[in-house]
TORNU-580849 format. One record per residue (C-alpha): x, y, z. Coordinates in steps of 0.02 Angstrom, whole numbers, plus 50000, padded with zeros to 5 digits. Each point is the difference from the previous one (the first is absolute). Example, Ala and Ser with C-alpha at 12.3 -4.5 7.8 and 13.67 -1.06 7.14 Angstrom:
506154977550390 500695017249967 
***
This chain:
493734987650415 500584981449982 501304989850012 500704984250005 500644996650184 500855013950100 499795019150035 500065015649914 501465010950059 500715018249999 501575007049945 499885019250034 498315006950020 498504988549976 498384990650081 498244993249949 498615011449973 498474993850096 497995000349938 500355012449881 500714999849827 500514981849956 499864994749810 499114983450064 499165000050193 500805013650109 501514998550039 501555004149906 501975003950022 500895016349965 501665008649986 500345019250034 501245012750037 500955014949915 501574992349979 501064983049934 499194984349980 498534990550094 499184984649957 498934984250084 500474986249960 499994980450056 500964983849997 499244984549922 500274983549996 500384993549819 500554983349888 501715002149934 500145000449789 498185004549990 499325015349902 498815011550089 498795013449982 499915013350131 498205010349984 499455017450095 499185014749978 500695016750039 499585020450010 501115014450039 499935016350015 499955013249870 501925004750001 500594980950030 501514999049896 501074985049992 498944982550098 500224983749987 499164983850004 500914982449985 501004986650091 501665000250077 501094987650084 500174999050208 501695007549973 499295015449902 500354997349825 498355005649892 499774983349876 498445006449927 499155018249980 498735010749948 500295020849975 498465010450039 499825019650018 498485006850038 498434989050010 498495007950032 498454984250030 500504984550051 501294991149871 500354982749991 501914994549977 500914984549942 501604993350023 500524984849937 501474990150080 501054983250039 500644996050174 501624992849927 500814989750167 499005011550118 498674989650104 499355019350052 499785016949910 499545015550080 498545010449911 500125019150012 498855014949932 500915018050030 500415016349961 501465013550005 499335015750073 501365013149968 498795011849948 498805005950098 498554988850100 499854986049894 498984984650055 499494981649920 498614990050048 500014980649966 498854986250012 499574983549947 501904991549976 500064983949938 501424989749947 499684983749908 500774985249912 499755000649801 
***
């Protein structure tokens, strides 16, 4: 994957998949579990009042539900998001959004797993001024 500045991170269960099923090169991030919500996600630096456009590509499992790609603020709140259930090859995603006052935005790619195993693969993340 790719960003601008900084590290992926975890909230519940996640990690990168190494040499193995990457939608570009071979490495990728993932979130799984059987219950309540898990994501990767990662803080970047932005330019206040300027509109950008976050890209990635994603794939779930079969019985993925309820994921989510987009933007949200350092505090939490989502500014920006896109709904996906099940996605079966690699699908590419974009989010369009404007940092207001905020000179950072946190990028996120997740999923609720509430029902059963579910897992989300993501890869190639790229957030850029438009």
């Amino acid at each position: 994957g790719s960003g601008t500045g900084g590290f992926w991170a975890c909230t519940g269960n996640c990690g990168i998949d190494n040499a193995r099923w990457g939608y570009s090169g071979d490495r990728n991030a993932f979130a799984r579990y059987n219950s309540g919500w898990h994501d990767v996600h990662q803080t970047v630096a932005v330019a206040s009042n300027t509109t950008y456009r976050l890209t990635g590509y994603v794939r779930t499992s079969s019985n993925s539900d309820n994921g989510f790609v987009g933007v949200r603020t350092t505090g939490g709140s989502v500014l920006a998001e896109a709904h996906y259930t099940s996605v079966g090859p690699w699908t590419r995603f974009v989010v369009t959004v404007n940092s207001g006052p905020r000179t950072s935005l946190v990028v996120f790619a997740g999923v609720w797993t509430d029902h059963g195993d579910i897992w989300v693969q993501l890869d190639d993340f790229s957030l850029t001024a438009v």
